[in-house]
Structure formats: C-alpha cells, structure tokens
N, C-alpha and C positions, 0 to 999 in steps of 0.2 A: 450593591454587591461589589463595585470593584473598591469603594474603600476595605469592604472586607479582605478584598484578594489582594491589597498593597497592605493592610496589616499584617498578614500574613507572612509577604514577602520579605518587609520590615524584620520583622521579629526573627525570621529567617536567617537574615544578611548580621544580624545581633547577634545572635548564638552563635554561627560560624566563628566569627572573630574572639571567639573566647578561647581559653586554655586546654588545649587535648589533654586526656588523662593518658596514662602509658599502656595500660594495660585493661584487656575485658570494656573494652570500648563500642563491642558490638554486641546485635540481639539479635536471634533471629527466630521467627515463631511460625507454627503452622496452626489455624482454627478452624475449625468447622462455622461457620459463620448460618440466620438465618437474619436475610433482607426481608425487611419487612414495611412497603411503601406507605404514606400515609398521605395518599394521591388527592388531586383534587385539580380541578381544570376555570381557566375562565378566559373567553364569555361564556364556552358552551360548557353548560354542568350536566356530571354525571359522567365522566370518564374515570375509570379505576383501574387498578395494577394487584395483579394478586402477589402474594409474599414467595421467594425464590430461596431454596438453599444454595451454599456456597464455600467449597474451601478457601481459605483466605491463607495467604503470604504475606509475611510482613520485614522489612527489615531495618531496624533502629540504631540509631548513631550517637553515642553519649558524649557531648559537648563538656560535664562535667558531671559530678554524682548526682544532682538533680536535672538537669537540663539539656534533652535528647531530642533529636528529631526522625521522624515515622515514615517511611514510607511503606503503603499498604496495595497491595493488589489482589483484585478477585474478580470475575466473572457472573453475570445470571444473566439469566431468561426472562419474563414475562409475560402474561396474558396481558391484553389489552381489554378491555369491557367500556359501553357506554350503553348504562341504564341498565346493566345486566346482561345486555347482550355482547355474544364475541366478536371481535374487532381484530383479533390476531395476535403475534406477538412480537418482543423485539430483543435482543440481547444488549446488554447493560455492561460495559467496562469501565468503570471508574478508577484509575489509580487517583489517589489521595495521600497527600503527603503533611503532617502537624507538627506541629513544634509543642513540646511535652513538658513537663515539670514532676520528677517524680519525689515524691514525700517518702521519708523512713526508706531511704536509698541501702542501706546496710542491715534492713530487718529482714524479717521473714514473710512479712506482711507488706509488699510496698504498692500501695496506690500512686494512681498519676491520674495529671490531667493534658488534655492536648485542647489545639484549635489550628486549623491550617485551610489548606485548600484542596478543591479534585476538579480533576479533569475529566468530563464522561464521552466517551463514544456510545455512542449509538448503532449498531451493526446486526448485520442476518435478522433486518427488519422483515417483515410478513403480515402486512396490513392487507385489509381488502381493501382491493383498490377502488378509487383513486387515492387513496389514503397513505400519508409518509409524513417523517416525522424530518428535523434538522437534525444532521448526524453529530455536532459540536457541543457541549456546553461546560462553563464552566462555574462552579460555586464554592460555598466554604463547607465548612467538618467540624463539627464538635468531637470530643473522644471523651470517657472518663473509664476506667481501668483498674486491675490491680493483678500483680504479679504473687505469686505463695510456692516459696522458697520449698524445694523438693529435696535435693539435692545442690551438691558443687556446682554451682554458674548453672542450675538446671531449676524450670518452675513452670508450676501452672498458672494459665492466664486466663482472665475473666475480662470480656472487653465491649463498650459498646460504644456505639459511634451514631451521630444525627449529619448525614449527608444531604449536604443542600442540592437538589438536582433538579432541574425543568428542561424541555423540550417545546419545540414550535409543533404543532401539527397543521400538516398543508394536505389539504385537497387539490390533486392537481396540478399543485405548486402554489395555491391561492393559501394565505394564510387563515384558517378556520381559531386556532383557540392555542391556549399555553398549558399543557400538562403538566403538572409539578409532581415527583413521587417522591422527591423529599422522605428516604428509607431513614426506617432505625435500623440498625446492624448489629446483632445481640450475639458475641461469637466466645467459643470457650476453645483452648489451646494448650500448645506445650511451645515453652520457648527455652534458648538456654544461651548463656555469657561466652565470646570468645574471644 
C-alpha cells in the first residue's frame, strides 16, 4: 500500500509542475453518491458493513485540457454486523484526492479516469462494548467517470469510484481482526467550469 500512496504522490508532484491553462481551470460538483462496502474481515470472518447514502463534494483542478486533479469529500454511517448479528455502528469520512486524465476534453461526451489516495477517519463510533476500531487509515482510489455537456461550462456527472479502506478492530484495546470495506462509490451529479 505505501508504494501505492508514493505513486500517487509522484504523479501528483508531475502534474503540478506542468503548464496552467488561463481560463475555466476549475470544476466543481455536487453528487448524490451511494457507498456501497464490499467488506470482509481476517482472522475473524464474518464481519459486514451495510451500504450508506451520501452527498458528495468534489472540487477538480485542470493542470491542462487532459490532466486534472480531484479532490472529493463525503460523509456515511454504517451498521456493523458479525454473522448477521448488530455490532453497532461507525461514521466513515474519507477525503480522497486522484489525479485524472480526461479524454475528448472539448466534446460533449468527456470520460476520465483517475487513481490517487484517501485518507479515512473513523468517528461517532458506537460499537458494543468492549469493541473499537483504530480511528486512522490510509489507502488508494480508483475513479472512472464521465462528464455530458448541458450547457456553457455546465454538465452532468456520472462517477464511480473503488476506495481502498480497512480498520484494526480492538477488544479492549487487544487487537481481534482487520476489517476491510473497501466501498464502490456509484454517484450521479451536476458540475460546472469556472
């Protein structure tokens, strides 16, 4: 995982140093977004994460008419389950930030793709106790996208995202096992150029 998060940073520190454009170099978008975990736990199996709606904010930085970078914020809840049974719940804040590549930059039609990183807190945990989880993690993001040209500098966005995310869960303080919910992030929006 951390070469992933020094590719990241890499590719980051690359597009910075390219040529700003002059004008309409910003994006900003608002999505309905729905989190939807594809959990899984080890040693102890049978922990699960049920799927979380969420507005998402995002705001995008065009390095050049292909080559932008993301940063995206949003919010969820979660149920906790192990083997069906409730276990509580915990609140999920990932910002996540990609570096983009957008195709047919001047259609009406423009796809992109991203890969980057997120940073998750953990917070307004609610585990029965003695149950808790590490409140830090960090992993990578996939994105794949497309924007469909409305209006002037104005467009609907269709966007999904694979967020790498795990947690320690601790009894006690003792470490029990590694929850992974690793969400897809399936969101539809409005964005527009300024």
């Amino acid at each position: 995982m951390r070469s992933v998060i020094s590719v990241g940073v890499l590719s980051l520190m690359v597009a910075m140093s390219g040529t700003v454009n002059a004008a309409d170099n910003w994006m900003f978008r608002v999505r309905a977004a729905e989190v939807i975990p594809d959990a899984s736990s080890a040693p102890v199996s049978g922990v699960d994460a049920n799927s979380s709606f969420s507005p998402e904010v995002d705001l995008t930085y065009f390095f050049t008419k292909n080559i932008a970078v993301e940063a995206i914020a949003a919010t969820t809840r979660h149920s906790i389950s192990l083997n069906g049974g409730n276990l509580g719940k915990v609140s999920v804040l990932p910002p996540t930030v990609t570096l983009q590549y957008h195709f047919n930059p001047e259609g009406s039609v423009r796809p992109y793709v991203g890969a980057g990183i997120n940073y998750t807190r953990f917070y307004n945990v609610k585990l029965s106790a003695p149950l808790d989880v590490e409140r830090n993690s960090w992993g990578g993001a996939l994105q794949i996208g497309v924007d469909f040209a409305v209006g002037k500098n104005s467009y609907i966005n269709l966007d999904v995202k694979k967020i790498f995310l795990e947690t320690d869960v601790k009894s006690s303080g003792t470490y029990l096992t590694t929850l992974k919910l690793d969400p897809v992030v399936v969101g539809i929006g409005y964005g527009f150029r300024f």
